[in-house]
Legacy VTK file of the C-alpha trace (Angstrom):
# vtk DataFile Version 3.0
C-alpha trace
ASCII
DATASET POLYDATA
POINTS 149 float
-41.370 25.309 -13.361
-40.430 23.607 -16.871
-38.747 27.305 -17.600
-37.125 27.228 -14.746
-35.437 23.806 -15.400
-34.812 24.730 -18.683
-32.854 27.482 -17.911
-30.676 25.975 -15.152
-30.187 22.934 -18.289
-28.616 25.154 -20.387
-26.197 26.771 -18.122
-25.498 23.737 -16.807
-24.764 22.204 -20.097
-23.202 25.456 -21.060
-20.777 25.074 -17.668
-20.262 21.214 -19.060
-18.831 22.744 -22.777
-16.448 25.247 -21.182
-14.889 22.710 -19.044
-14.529 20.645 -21.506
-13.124 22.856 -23.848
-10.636 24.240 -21.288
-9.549 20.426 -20.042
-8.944 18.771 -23.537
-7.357 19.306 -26.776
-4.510 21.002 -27.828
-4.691 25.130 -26.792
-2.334 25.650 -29.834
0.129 26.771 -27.786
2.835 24.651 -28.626
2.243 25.247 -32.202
2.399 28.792 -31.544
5.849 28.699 -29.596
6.925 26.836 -32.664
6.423 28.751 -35.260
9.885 30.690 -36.795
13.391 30.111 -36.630
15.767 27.736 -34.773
19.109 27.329 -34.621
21.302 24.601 -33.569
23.064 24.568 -30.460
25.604 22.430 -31.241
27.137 22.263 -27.935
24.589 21.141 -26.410
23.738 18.533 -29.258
27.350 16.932 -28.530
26.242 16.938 -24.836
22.978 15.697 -24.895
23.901 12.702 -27.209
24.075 9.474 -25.267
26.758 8.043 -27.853
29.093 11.485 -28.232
28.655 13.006 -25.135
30.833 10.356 -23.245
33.744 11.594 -24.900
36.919 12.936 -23.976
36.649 16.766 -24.079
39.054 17.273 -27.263
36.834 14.670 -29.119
33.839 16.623 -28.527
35.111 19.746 -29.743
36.474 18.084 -32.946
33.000 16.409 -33.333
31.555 20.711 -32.581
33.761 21.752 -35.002
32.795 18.879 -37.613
28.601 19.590 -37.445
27.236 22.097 -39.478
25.237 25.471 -39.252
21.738 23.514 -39.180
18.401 25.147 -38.494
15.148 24.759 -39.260
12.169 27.227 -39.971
8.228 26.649 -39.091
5.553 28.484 -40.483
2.714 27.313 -38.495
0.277 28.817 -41.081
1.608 27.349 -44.111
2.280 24.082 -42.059
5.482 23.787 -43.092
9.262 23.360 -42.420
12.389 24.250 -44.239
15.344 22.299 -43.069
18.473 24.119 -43.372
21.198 21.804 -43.577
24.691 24.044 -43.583
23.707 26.871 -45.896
27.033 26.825 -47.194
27.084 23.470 -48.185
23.958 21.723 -48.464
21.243 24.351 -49.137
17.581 23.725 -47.519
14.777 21.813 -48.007
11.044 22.860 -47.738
8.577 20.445 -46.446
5.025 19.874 -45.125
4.082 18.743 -41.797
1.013 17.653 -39.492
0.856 18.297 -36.006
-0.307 14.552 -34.698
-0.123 15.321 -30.930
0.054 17.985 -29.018
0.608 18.081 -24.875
2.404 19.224 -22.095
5.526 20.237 -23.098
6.152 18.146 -26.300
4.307 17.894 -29.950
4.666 15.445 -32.427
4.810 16.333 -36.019
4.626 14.263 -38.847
6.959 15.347 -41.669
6.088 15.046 -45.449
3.657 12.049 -43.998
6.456 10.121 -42.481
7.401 8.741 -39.170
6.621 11.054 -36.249
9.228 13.544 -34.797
9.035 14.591 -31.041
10.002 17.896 -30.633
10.161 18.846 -26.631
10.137 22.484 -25.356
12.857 22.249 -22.638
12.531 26.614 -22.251
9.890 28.357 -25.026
13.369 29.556 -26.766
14.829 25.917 -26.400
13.878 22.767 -28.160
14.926 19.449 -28.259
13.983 17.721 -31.662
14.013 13.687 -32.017
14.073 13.223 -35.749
15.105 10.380 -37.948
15.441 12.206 -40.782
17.680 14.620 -39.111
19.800 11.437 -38.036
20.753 10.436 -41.619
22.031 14.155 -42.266
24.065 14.657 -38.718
24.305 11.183 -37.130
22.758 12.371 -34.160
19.281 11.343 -33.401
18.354 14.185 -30.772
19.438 17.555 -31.425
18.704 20.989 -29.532
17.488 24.359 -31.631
17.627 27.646 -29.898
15.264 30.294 -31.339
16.438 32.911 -33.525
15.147 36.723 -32.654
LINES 1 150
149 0 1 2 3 4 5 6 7 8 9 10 11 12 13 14 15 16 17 18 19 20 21 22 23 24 25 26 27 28 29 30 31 32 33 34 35 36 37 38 39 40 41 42 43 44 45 46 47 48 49 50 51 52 53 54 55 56 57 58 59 60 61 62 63 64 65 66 67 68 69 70 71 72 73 74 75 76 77 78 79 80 81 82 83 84 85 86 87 88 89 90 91 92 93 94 95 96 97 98 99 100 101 102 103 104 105 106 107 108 109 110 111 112 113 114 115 116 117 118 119 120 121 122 123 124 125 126 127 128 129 130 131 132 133 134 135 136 137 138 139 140 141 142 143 144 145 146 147 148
């Protein structure tokens, strides 16, 4: 009899691990979609600001014409980023960063230990990154990257 409990124990407990394996934490997945290059999409960036996107169409595409080439570059296994800020005129910047939360459709990443940045995955090819330190280079606080193949 004790055998017999034991056994159904273990598979029971086993059962209890899977689940909880499968229901919590981060799968990686987000991580995963991540990882290489994005470009912005400045259209959309104009459009998706609360501030600039109330403007008359001509100001909008003076304000498109005014942002740079930007993009940015993950590698997920060195767990870091290089910021591209208009090759032509700025150059790029290499940084580390820690995933802090990961769920649903959005991750949080902290950059070279600094506040968070909430990147949200409106497509896996299309992100939307909320990033402080990309609002002191643009002026825009939420911009959207399209991957590069």
């Amino acid at each position: 009899m004790t055998n017999g409990v034991t056994i159904l124990g273990r598979v029971a407990l086993m059962v209890v691990v899977a689940l909880f394996l499968c229901a919590c934490g981060s799968s990686g997945n987000n991580l995963e979609k991540l990882h290489g290059k994005w470009q912005m999409d400045k259209k959309a960036t104009v459009e998706l600001s609360k501030e600039f996107g109330k403007m008359s169409k001509e100001m909008r595409a003076e304000l498109i014409g005014r942002l740079g080439q930007h993009g940015l570059e993950f590698d997920v296994f060195a767990k870091d980023i290089l910021f591209v800020f208009d090759n032509a005129t700025h150059g790029t910047l290499r940084l580390p960063f820690e995933v802090k939360k990961d769920s649903g459709d959005t991750i949080s990443i902290s950059v070279n230990r600094e506040q968070p940045t909430k990147i949200t995955f409106e497509k896996d090819n299309i992100i939307i990154v909320d990033s402080s330190r990309l609002q002191h280079v643009t002026g825009i606080p939420e911009m959207v990257f399209v991957k590069v193949k």
